[in-house]
C-alpha angles and dihedrals in degrees: 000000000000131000096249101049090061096044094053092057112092120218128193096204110200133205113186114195151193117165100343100137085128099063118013099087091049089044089053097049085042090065103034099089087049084056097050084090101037130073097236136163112202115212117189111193117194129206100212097286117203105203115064101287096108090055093043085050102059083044088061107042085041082067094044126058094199089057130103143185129199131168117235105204077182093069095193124116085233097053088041097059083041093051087043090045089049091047109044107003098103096057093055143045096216132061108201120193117210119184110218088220104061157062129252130185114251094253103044103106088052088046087062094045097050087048094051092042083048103043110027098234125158097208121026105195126193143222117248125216123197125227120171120178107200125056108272084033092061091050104044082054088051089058102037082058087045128091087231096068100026099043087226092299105175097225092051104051091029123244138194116292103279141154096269141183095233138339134166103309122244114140133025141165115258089217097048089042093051092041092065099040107264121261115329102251091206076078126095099172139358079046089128089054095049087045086051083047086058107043086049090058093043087055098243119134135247114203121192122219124215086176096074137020144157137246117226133204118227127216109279096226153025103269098050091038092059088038089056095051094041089059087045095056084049090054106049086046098054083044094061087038093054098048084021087244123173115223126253121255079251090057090035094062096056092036096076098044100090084046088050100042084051094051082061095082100062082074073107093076105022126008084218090080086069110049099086079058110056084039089052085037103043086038085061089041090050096047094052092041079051095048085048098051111029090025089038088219108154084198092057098100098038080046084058086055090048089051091042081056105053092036090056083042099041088047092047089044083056109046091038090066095037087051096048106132089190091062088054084062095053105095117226 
């Protein structure tokens, strides 16, 4: 891949943000030696923070010439990278998407654009590490790199290079994207998975990059962790709602675990009804005993509290938005 192919490829990198003010600065100055090649335009959109971002952002782009705000009323991350496309998509080939909350290596935007130049994809998607730094932070990481908390997904855990269904998204087409009508901003997460629905079905391709990948931030306790997951589970219902899609065996598992956890209750009347819980209980408990002792990981059985967590969340999310009798009034 020469110099000059990638130069010539122009890429509209967005930031969308909400309360950021701790790591922006240090995120753009991160990036800015990978965008010394490439021909980029940064766009930082901003949600109505409320601690200072908005304020650190226009510092920043006042000093860049290649840097751009906009507000997003919206708030959203799917209305920010809209609002960003409608802005700016016209004047470049390459959409980037950068999270707020977390690290990136210096060349990973040129990485991108090398893998979608060499390979034709439309979309180039990433695999995404966990780090975490205090105590239920670190544990909630070591789960959300487990198995246990991420049910095997390949761009959780990280695979060969390979033609794939999602992934993390980095890089996609502005064509592709506005040919199949940008992120659903009814959508408040899972909003990157219905958008790689859509793609499939439009017959435009996802490629999945082991040359490249980023590291993410977990919530650093109990509340927003559930809150997360739970908004997760709400997500991928109203995404096989939407293309009348069946879940996978991987999203089946922790499916029936609110269901189960709620059956529990009725212990009162026949100690059968508990049983599915103190297995599902007592398999997340074994597995962190077993991370503490053969991977000697001292965060293995707070990690299993961390996956018991998002599985409960990420069920209830789920059920909540199956079961919602207002969306059975909405005509359709």
């Amino acid at each position: 891949m020469t110099v000059d192919a990638v130069a010539a490829v122009r890429c509209l990198i967005v930031i969308p943000c909400l309360n950021e003010a701790p790591y922006l600065e240090a995120l753009v100055r991160q990036l800015e030696p990978g965008l010394a090649g490439l021909n980029a335009t940064l766009v930082v959109v901003d949600g109505g923070s409320t601690d200072g971002t908005r304020e650190i952002a226009h510092r920043l782009a006042d000093a860049r010439p290649a840097m751009r705000v906009l507000d997003n009323p919206k708030r959203i991350q799917s209305a920010a990278v809209n609002l960003a496309v409608e802005a700016f998509g016209v004047e470049h080939d390459y959409l980037i998407r950068i999270d707020a909350h977390g690290t990136y290596p210096q060349d990973y935007c040129r990485v991108l654009v090398e893998e979608a130049l060499e390979t034709g994809a439309d979309s180039v998607v990433v695999a995404m590490q966990t780090v975490g730094f205090g105590t239920f932070q670190k544990a909630t990481a070591v789960a959300q790199n487990s198995v246990l908390g991420n049910g095997g997904a390949k761009h959780r855990v990280g695979a060969k290079s390979h033609w794939a269904e999602h992934g993390h998204h980095a890089l996609m087409r502005i064509a592709a994207f506005r040919a199949v009508g940008g992120y659903d901003e009814t959508f408040t997460a899972n909003e990157d998975a219905e958008c790689d629905y859509r793609l499939r079905e439009a017959g435009y391709c996802i490629w999945m990059t082991a040359r490249t990948s980023m590291i993410y931030y977990p919530r650093e306790s109990a509340l927003p962790l559930f809150r997360q997951y739970f908004g997760y589970g709400r997500g991928r219902a109203r995404n096989f709602l939407k293309h009348r899609a069946r879940p996978s065996l991987r999203q089946m598992l922790p499916l029936m675990v609110a269901p189960v956890a709620i059956g529990a209750f009725l212990a009162a009347l026949t100690w059968i009804a508990a049983v599915p819980f103190v297995l599902w209980a007592a398999a997340c408990l074994g597995y962190g005993a077993w991370m503490a002792l053969g991977e000697r990981n001292p965060y293995g059985p707070l990690a299993a509290v961390s996956a018991m967590i998002m599985h409960f969340a990420w069920s209830a999310g789920f059920w909540r938005e199956l079961l919602d009798i207002r969306r059975r009034r909405v005509p359709a």
